[in-house]
N, C-alpha and C positions, 0 to 999 in steps of 0.2 A: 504494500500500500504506500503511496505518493506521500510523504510527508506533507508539500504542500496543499491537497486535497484535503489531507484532514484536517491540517490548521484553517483551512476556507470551509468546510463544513460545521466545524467549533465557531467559526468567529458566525457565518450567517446565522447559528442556533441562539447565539446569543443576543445578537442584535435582533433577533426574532422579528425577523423581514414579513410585513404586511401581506397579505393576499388582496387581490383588486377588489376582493367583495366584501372583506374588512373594510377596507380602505373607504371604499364605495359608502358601507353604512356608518363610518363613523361622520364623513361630510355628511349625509343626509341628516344627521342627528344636529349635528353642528348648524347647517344651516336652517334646521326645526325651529332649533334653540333661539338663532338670532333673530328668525321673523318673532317669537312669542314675546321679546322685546324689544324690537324695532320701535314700538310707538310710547317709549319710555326714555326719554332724552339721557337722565342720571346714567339708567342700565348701560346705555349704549356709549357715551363717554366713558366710563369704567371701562367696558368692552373692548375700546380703542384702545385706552391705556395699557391694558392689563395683554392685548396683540402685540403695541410695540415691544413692550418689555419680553415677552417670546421672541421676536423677533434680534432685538440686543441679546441678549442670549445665545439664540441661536446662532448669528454672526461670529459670536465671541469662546464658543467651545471649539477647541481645538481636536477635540474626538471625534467630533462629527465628520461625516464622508458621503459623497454623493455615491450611488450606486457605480457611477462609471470610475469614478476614484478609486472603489472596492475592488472589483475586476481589474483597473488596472494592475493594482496592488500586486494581486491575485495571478498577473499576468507574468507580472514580472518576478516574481518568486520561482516562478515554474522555471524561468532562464536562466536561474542558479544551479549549485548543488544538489542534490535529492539523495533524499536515503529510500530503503526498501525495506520492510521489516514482514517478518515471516509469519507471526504472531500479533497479537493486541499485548500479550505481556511482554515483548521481544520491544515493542514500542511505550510501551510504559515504564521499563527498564531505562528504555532511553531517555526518554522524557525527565525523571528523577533524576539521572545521571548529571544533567543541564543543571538542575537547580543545584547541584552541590558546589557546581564551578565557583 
């Protein structure tokens, strides 16, 4: 097994990458939410506020990555070195072994 395959199957489980139909319901819910107080001026300034500030945020994390950034990532790993391991314990050996360095 491909070392870097598995680190790209570890990282996308974590990041626990949306489905379009996730994705799909959770807009539709979001934008439920905004029409039920559109005709509330307070709510909808908070609203605003409270997007830029996601917004600064989001700009400002350095962990975050666009899907094409990921795959690049992803891309360029594979153009390195690669190990093979015979086993899941033959790679868990190895894995352990890293962290002692």
């Amino acid at each position: 097994m491909h070392l870097g395959t598995i680190l790209a199957v570890g990282i996308a489980k974590t990041l626990k990458v949306m489905t379009a139909v996730q994705l799909n319901t959770m807009n539709t819910e979001l934008w439920q939410g905004i029409g039920a107080i559109a005709d509330s001026e307070p709510l909808m300034k908070r609203l605003t506020k409270y997007v830029k500030k996601l917004v600064k945020e989001k700009e400002s994390d350095p962990t975050l990555m666009t899907k094409e950034e990921f795959f690049d990532m992803i891309d360029e790993a594979k153009k390195g070195p690669s190990k093979r391991f015979a086993s899941v314990e033959e790679l868990d050996k190895y894995i352990r072994s890293l962290w002692s360095l």
